[in-house]
C-alpha positions as CSV (number, residue, x, y, z in Angstrom):
1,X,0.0,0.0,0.0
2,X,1.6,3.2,-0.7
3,X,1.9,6.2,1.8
4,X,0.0,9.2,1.4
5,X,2.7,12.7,-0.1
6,X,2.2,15.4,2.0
7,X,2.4,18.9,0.6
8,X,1.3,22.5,1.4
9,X,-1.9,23.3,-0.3
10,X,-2.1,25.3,-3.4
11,X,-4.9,28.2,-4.4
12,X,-5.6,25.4,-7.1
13,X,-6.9,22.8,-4.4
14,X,-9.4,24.7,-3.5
15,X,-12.3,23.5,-5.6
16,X,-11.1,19.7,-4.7
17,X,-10.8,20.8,-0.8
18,X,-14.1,22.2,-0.8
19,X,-15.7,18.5,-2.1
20,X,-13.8,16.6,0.1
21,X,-14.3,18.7,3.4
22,X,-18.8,18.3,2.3
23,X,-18.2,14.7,1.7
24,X,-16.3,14.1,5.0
25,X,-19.1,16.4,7.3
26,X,-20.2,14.1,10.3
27,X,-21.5,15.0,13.6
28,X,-18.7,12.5,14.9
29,X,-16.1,15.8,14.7
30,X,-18.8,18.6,13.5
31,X,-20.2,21.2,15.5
32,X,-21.6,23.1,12.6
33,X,-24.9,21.4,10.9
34,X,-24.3,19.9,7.6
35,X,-23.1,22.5,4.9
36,X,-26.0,23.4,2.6
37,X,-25.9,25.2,-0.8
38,X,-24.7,27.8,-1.8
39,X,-21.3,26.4,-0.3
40,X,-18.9,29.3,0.9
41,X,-15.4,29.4,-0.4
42,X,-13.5,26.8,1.2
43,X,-10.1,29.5,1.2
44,X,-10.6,32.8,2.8
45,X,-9.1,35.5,4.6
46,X,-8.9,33.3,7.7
47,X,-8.6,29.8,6.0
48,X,-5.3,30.6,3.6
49,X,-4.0,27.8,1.2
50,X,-0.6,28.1,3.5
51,X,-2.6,26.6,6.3
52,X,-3.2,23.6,5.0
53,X,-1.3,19.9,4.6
54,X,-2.5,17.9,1.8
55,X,-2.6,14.0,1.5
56,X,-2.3,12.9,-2.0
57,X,-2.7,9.2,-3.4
58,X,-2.5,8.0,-6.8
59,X,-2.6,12.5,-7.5
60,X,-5.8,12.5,-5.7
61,X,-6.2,14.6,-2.6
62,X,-7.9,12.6,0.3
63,X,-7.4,14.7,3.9
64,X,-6.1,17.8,4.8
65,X,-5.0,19.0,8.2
66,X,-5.5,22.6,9.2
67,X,-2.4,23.8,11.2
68,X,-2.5,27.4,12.5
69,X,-1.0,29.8,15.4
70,X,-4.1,29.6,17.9
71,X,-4.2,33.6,18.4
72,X,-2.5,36.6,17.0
73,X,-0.7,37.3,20.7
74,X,3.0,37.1,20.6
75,X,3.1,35.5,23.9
76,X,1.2,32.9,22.1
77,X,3.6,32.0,18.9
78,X,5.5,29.2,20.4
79,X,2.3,27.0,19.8
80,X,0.6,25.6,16.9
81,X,-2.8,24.0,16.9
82,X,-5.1,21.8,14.6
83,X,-7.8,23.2,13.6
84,X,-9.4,20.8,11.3
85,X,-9.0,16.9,9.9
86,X,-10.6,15.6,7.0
87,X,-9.9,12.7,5.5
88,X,-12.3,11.0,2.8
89,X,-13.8,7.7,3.6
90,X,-12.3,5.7,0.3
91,X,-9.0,6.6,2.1
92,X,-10.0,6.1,5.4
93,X,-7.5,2.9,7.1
94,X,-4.8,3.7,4.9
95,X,-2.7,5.7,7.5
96,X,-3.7,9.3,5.8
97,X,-4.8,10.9,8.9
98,X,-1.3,9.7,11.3
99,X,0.4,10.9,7.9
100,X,-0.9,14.5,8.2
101,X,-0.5,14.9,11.8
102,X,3.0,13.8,11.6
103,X,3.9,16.5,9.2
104,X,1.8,18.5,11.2
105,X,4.1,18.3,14.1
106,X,7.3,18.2,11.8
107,X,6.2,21.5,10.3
108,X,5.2,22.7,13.7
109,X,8.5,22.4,14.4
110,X,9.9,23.7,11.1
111,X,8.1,27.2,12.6
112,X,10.0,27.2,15.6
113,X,6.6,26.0,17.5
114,X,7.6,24.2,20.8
115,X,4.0,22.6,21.1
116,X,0.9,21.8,19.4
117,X,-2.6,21.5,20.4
118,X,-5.8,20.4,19.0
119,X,-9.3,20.0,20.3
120,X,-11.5,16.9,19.9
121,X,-15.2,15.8,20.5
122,X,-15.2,13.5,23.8
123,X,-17.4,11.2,21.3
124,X,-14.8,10.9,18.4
125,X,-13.2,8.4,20.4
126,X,-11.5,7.0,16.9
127,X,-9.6,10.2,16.5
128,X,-8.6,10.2,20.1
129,X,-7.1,7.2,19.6
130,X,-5.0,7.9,16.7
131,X,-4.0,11.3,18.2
132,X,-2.9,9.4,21.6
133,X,-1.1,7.2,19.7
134,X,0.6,9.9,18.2
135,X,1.4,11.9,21.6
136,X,-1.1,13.7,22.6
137,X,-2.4,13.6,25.6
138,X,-5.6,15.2,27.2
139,X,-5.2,18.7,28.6
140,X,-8.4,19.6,29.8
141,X,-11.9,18.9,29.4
142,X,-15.2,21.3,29.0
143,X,-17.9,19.0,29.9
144,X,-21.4,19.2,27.9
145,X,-19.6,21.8,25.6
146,X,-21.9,21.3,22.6
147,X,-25.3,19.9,22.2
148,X,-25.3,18.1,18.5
149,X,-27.9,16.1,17.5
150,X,-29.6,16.0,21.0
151,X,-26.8,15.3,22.6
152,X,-24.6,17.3,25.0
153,X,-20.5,16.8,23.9
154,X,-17.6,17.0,25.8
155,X,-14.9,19.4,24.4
156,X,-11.7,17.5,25.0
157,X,-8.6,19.9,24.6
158,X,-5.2,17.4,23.6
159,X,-1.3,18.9,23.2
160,X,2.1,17.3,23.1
161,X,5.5,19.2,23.3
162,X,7.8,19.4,20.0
């Protein structure tokens, strides 16, 4: 089985982004509802192609990680965080999503980070597991955080040094 290339997003992944990030929605790692037409842009002024990892198999993408500085403060630029996973079912058990967080923490890294951080639904407890198995380890939890579907969700904030 080959192993997923990991590159920097491009402005031209955007339209390919945009369809995988729809087709992976669940309420396993969503707190938004399911996105509806007309979709917005997937790249913005807050969600830049520099933001992004891409997994590519046979020149396909199939996940993207979202890896940003958690605020603007300067006391804060030591840490990078995770703010988003998405990797598409046909490429689901092929290691894609370990692949992008490891070059998530080797970039990390690459920007002088000294940790990362990430927050998880207490629910997703398949993500949890790759992301312990991975070093992260639970930070904190905000109990009942979110109510999806019916159901209240913890918030379960994870980090690891670099």
């Amino acid at each position: 089985m080959p192993e997923p290339s990991i590159r920097t997003a491009l402005p031209a992944d955007e339209q390919e982004l945009a369809l995988l990030d729809r087709g992976a929605w669940s309420p396993l790692h969503a707190v938004l509802p399911a996105p509806q037409p007309p979709y917005p842009p997937f790249f913005d002024e807050r969600h830049m192609p520099q933001d992004y990892l891409v997994a590519a198999l046979d020149g396909r993408i199939v996940g993207y990680l979202r890896l940003v500085r958690p605020s603007a403060l300067p006391a804060h630029a030591h840490v990078r965080q995770i703010q988003g996973l998405a990797v598409s079912d046909a490429a689901r058990g092929r290691g894609v999503g370990r692949a992008l967080i490891r070059a998530a923490v080797e970039e990390a890294r690459r920007r002088g980070a000294r940790r990362i951080t990430l927050r998880v639904l207490g629910h997703n407890t398949p993500a949890r597991r790759l992301y312990e198995a991975e070093g992260f380890v639970v930070e904190g939890v905000l109990p009942e955080e979110f109510l999806i579907e019916g159901k209240y969700v913890d918030d379960v904030l994870m980090g690891r040094p670099l």
